[in-house]
C-alpha positions as CSV (number, residue, x, y, z in Angstrom):
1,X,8.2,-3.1,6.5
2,X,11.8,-3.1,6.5
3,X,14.2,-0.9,5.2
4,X,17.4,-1.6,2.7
5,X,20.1,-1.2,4.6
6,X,22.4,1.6,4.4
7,X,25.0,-0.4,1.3
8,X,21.8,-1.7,-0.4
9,X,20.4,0.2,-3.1
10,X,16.6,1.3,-2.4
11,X,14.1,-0.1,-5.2
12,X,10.5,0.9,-6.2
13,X,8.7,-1.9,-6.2
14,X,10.5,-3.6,-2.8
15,X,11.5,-0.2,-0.8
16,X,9.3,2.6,-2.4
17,X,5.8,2.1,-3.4
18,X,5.1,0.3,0.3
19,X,5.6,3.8,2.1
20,X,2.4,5.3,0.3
21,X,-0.5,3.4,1.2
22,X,-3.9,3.5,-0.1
23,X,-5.0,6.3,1.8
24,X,-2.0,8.4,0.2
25,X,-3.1,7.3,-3.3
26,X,-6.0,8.3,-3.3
27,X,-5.5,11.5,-2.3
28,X,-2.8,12.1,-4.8
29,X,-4.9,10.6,-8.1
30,X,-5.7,13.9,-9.5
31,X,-2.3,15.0,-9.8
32,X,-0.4,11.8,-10.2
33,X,-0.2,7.9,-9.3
34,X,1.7,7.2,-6.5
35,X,2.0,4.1,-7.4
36,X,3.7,4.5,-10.7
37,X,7.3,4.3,-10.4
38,X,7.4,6.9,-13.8
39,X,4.7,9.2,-12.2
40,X,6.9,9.2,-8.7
41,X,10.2,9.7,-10.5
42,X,8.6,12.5,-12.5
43,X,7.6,14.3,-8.8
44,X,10.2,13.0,-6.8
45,X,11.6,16.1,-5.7
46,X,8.1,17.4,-5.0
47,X,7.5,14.8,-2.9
48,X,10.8,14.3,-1.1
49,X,10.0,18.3,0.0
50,X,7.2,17.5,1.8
51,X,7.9,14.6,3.1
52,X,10.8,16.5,5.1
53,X,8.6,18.8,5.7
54,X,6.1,17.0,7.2
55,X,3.3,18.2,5.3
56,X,2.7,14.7,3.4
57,X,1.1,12.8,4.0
58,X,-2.1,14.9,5.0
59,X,-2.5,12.7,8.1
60,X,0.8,12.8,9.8
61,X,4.9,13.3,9.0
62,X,6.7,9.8,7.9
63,X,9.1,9.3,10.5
64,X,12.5,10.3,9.9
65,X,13.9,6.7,8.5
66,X,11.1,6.4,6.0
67,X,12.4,10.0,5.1
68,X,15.7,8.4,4.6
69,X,14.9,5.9,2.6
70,X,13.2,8.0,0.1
71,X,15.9,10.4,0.0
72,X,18.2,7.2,-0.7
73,X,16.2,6.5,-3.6
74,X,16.1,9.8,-5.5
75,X,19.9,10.2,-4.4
76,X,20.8,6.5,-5.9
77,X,19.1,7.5,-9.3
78,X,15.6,6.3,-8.8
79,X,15.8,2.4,-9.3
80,X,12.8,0.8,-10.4
């Protein structure tokens, strides 16, 4: 996977969704779809917390520049 670089603007479907896999799905259904650009926007900053944090995924920290990119998104407004 690569990542926009740092003039592009990160999207959803192209930059987002492709850092949650399956695995991270699934153990996010009951609360919302990871999936879902709406349902991410909606929990964005939730997420972006513990993704910092390292406590999400429940298997292991992203490493810093998947971080980044996320943090790009929600910064950039969120692009579909």
């Amino acid at each position: 996977m690569s990542s926009p670089s740092d003039d592009e603007r990160p999207s959803f479907e192209t930059d987002i969704k492709p850092l949650f896999r399956p695995h991270d799905r699934q153990s996010m259904e009951k609360a919302f779809d990871l999936w879902s650009v709406d349902d991410v926007r909606a929990h964005a900053s939730d997420i972006l917390e513990h993704v910092k944090n390292g406590s999400m995924p429940c298997d292991g920290a992203w490493p810093p520049e998947r971080v980044q990119v996320f943090q790009r998104w929600v910064d950039s407004g969120m692009a579909g």
